[in-house]
C-alpha positions as CSV (number, residue, x, y, z in Angstrom):
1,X,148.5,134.1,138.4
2,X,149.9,133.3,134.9
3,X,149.3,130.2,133.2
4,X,153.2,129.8,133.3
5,X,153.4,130.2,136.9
6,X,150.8,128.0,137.4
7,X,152.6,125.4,135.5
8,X,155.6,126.3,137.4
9,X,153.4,125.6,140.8
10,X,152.3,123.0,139.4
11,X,155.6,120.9,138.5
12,X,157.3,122.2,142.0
13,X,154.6,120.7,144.0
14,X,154.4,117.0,141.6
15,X,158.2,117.1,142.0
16,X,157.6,117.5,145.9
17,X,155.3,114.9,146.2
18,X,157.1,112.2,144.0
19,X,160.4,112.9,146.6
20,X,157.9,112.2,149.3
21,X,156.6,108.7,147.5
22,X,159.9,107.9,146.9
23,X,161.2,108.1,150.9
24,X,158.5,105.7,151.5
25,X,159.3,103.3,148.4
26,X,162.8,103.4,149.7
27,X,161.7,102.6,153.3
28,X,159.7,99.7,151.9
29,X,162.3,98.0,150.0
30,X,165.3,98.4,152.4
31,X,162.5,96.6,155.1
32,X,162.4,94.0,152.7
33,X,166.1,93.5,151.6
34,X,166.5,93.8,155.6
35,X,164.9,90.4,155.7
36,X,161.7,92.2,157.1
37,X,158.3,89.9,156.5
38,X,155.9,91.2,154.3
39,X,152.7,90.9,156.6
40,X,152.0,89.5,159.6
41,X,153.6,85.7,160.0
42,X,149.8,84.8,160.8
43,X,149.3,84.9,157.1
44,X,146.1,87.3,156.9
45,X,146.0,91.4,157.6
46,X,143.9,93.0,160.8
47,X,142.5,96.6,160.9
48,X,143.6,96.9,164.5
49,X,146.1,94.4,166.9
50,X,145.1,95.3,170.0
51,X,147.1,92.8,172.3
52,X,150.1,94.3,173.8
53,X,151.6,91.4,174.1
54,X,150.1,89.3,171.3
55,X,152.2,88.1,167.9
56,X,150.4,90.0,165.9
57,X,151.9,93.5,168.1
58,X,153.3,95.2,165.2
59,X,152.2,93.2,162.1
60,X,149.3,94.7,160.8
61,X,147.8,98.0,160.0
62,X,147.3,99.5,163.3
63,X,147.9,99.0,166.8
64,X,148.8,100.3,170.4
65,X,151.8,102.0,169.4
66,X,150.1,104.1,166.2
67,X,149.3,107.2,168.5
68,X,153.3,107.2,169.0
69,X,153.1,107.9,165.1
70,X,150.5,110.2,165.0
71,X,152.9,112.0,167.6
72,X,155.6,112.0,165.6
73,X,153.7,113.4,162.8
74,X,152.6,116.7,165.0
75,X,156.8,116.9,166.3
76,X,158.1,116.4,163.0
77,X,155.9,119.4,161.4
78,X,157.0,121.5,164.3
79,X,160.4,120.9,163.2
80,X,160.2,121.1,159.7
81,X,157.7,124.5,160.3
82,X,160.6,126.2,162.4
83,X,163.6,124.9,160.1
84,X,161.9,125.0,157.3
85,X,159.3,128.5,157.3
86,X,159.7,129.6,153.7
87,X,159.9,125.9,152.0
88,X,156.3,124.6,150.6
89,X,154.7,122.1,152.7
90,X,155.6,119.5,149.9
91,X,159.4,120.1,151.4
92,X,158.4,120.0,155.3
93,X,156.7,117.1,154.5
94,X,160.0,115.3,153.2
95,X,162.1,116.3,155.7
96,X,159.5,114.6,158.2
97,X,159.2,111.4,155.7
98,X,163.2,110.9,155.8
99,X,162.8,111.0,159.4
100,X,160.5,108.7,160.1
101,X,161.6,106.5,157.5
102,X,165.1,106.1,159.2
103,X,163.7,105.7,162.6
104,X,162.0,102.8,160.9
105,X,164.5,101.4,159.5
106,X,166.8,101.9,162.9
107,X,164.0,100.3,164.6
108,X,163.6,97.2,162.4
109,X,167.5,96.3,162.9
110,X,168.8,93.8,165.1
111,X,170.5,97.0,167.2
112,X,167.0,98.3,168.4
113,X,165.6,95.5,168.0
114,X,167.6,93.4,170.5
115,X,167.8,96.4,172.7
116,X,163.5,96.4,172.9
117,X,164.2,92.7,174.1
118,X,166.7,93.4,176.4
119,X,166.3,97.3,178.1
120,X,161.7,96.9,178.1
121,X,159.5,93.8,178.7
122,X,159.3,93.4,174.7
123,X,160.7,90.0,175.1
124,X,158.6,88.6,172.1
125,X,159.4,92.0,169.8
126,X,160.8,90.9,166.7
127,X,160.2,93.7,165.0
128,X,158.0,94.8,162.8
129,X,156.2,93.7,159.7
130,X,156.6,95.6,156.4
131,X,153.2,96.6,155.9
132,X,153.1,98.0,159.8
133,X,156.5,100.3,159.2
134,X,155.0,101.4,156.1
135,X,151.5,102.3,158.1
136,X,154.0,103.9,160.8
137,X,154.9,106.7,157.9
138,X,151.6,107.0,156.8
139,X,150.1,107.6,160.5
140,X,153.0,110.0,160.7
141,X,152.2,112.2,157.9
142,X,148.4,111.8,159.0
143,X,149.7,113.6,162.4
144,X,151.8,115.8,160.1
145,X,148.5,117.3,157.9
146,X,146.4,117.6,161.0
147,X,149.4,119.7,162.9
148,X,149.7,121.7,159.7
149,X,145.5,122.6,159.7
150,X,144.7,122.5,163.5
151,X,145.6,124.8,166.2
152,X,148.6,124.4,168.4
153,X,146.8,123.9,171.6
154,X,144.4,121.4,170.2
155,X,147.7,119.0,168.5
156,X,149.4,119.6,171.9
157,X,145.7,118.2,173.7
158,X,145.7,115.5,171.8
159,X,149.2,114.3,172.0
160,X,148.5,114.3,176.3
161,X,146.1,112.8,175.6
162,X,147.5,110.0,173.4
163,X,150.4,109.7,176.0
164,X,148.0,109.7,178.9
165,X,145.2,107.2,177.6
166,X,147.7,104.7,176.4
167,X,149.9,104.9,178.6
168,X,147.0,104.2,181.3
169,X,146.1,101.4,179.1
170,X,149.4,99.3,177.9
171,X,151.6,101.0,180.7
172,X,153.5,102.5,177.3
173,X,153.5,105.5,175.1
174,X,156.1,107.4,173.2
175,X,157.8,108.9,176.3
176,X,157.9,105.8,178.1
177,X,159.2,103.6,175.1
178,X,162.1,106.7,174.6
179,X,163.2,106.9,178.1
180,X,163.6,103.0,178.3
181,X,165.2,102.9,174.7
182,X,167.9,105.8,176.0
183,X,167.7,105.0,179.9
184,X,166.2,102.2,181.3
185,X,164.6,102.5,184.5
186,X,164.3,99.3,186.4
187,X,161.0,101.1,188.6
188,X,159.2,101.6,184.6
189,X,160.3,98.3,183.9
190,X,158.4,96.7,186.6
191,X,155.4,98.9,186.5
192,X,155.2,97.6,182.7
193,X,155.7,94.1,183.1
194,X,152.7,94.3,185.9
195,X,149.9,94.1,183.0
């Protein structure tokens, strides 16, 4: 390769990768001109939120719902990989971003977010903090590399298995929380409120 193609490469893949920083700036600072709290109301920042139910539920960096991410990380490269085969993974990886960071948007307004509170037993959901949307993205493009580098049947394991294991454990996963977002089922509903 010639030193100009490799400066070629080179730019292509920065200007790439500053579109990708930039979908996730954008989704950052609509969150907070949306009105959206920084960090969790509690006032400090938690690895993991592991109640359900709890407050901090969608405030900090990681919690029940961040295999639903993941998820969407290994379904958005299979997207972008089949629309997208001769684009650079730089490009892929954008079309995921802008994805993710419109569902997160979507999901922070008062359309979804009333909808959580009135179709599931999300009756405290608020919605969610800045700094846990932003995570959201960031645990989707960490589903995204992995889907890109691993074998098929071992992302499509370990997305059963994410739907399986929490869904055993919260009575939720990312099929559940689309079918009662789209179609609530009463019989789901009442399974899930029997934690």
């Amino acid at each position: 390769m010639s030193a100009a193609d490799a400066d070629y490469r080179i730019r292509h893949q920065t200007f790439w990768l500053v579109a990708c920083f930039t979908v996730l700036l954008a989704q950052i600072v609509a969150e907070h001109l949306m009105g959206r709290v920084p960090i969790c109301a509690c006032g400090y920042v938690k690895l993991w939120e592991g109640g359900v139910n709890a407050s901090g539920n969608s405030q900090h960096l990681s919690d029940w719902y961040t295999p639903s991410h993941i998820i969407h990380g290994f379904l958005f490269y299979g997207l972008a990989h089949l629309v997208l085969r001769r684009k650079p993974l730089a490009a892929k990886l954008l079309m995921a971003l802008f994805i993710e960071s419109a569902w997160e948007l979507l999901e922070n307004s008062p359309l979804i977010i009333d909808r959580y509170r009135t179709a599931t037993i999300a009756l405290d959901y608020y919605g969610d903090s800045i700094l846990n949307s932003a995570m959201d993205t960031v645990f989707m493009c960490l589903g995204f590399f992995f889907a890109w580098r691993a074998p098929v049947a071992l992302t499509v394991a370990i997305a059963i298995f994410f739907e399986i294991f929490t869904g055993y454990v919260i009575r939720d996963n990312l099929t559940l929380n689309v079918v009662m977002l789209i179609w609530p089922v009463e019989a789901i509903k009442v399974w899930q409120g029997g934690l």
